[in-house]
C-alpha positions as CSV (number, residue, x, y, z in Angstrom):
1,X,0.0,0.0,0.0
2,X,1.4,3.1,-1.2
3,X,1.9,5.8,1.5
4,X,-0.1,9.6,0.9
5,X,1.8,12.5,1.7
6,X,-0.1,15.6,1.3
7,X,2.1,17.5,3.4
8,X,4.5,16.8,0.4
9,X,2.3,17.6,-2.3
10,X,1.1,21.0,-0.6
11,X,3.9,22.8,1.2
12,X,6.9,24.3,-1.3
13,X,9.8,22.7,-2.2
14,X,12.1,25.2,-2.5
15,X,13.0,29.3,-2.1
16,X,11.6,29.9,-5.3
17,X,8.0,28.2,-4.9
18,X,7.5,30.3,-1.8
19,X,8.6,33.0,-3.5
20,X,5.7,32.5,-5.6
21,X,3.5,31.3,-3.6
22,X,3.5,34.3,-1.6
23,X,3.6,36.7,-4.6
24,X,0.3,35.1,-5.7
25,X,-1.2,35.2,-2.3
26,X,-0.6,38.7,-2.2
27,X,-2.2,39.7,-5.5
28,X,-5.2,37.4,-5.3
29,X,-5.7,38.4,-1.2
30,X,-3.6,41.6,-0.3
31,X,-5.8,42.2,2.9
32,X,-5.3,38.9,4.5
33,X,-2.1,38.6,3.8
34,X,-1.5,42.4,5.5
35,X,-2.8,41.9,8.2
36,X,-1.2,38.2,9.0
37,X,1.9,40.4,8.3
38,X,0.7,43.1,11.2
39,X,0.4,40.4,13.2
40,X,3.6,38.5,13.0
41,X,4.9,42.1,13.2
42,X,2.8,42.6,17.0
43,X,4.4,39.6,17.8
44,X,7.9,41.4,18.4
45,X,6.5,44.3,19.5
46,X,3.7,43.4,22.3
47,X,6.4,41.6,24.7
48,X,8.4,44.7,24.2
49,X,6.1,47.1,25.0
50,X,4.8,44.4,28.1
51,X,8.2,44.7,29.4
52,X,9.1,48.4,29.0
53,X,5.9,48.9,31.2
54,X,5.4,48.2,34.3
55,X,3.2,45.5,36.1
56,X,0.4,47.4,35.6
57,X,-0.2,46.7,32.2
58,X,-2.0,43.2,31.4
59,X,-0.7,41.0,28.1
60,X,-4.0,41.6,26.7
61,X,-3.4,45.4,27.1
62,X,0.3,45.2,25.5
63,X,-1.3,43.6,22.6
64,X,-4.3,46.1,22.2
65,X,-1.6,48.9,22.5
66,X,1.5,47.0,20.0
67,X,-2.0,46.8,17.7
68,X,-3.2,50.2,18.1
69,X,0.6,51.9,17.3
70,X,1.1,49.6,14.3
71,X,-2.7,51.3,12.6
72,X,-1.1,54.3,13.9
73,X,1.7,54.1,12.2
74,X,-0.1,52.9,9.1
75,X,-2.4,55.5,8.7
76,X,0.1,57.8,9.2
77,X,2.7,56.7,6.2
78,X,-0.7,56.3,4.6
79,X,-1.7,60.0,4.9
80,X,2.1,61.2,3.9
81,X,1.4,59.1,0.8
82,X,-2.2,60.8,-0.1
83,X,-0.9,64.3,0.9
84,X,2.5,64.3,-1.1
85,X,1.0,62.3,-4.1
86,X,-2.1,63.3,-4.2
87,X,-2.5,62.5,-8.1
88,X,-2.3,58.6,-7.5
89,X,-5.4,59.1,-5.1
């Protein structure tokens, strides 16, 4: 009986497939794929922030405030964009 490995068949082989794979993710679903981006980002920066505060601050909290800066920060570079080039918009 021959074994299935659909791990195999799935996952890339090699630098170039998930090269790819990744540029075809991001032109069928850019929104998804942003915000699983933001979120691997919040994953360095919420146990920074947790630990430059003091015990006051929850983990949920660090989260909600790693979150908060990153939209911050977006719709800031975001309005620099639209103000400078405002032709493109």
């Amino acid at each position: 009986m021959k074994r299935n490995n659909l791990i195999n068949d799935v996952l890339p082989r090699n630098f170039q497939e998930i090269i790819e794979l990744t540029q075809m993710l991001w032109q069928r679903h850019p929104i998804p794929v942003q915000i699983f981006l933001a979120m691997c980002f919040n994953l360095i920066i919420a146990p920074a922030v947790y630990a430059a505060a003091d015990e006051d601050l929850t983990k949920k909290a660090a989260w909600g405030l790693s979150l908060l800066s990153l939209v911050i920060i977006g719709l800031a570079v975001y309005l620099f964009t639209v103000i400078f080039q405002p032709e493109k918009f």
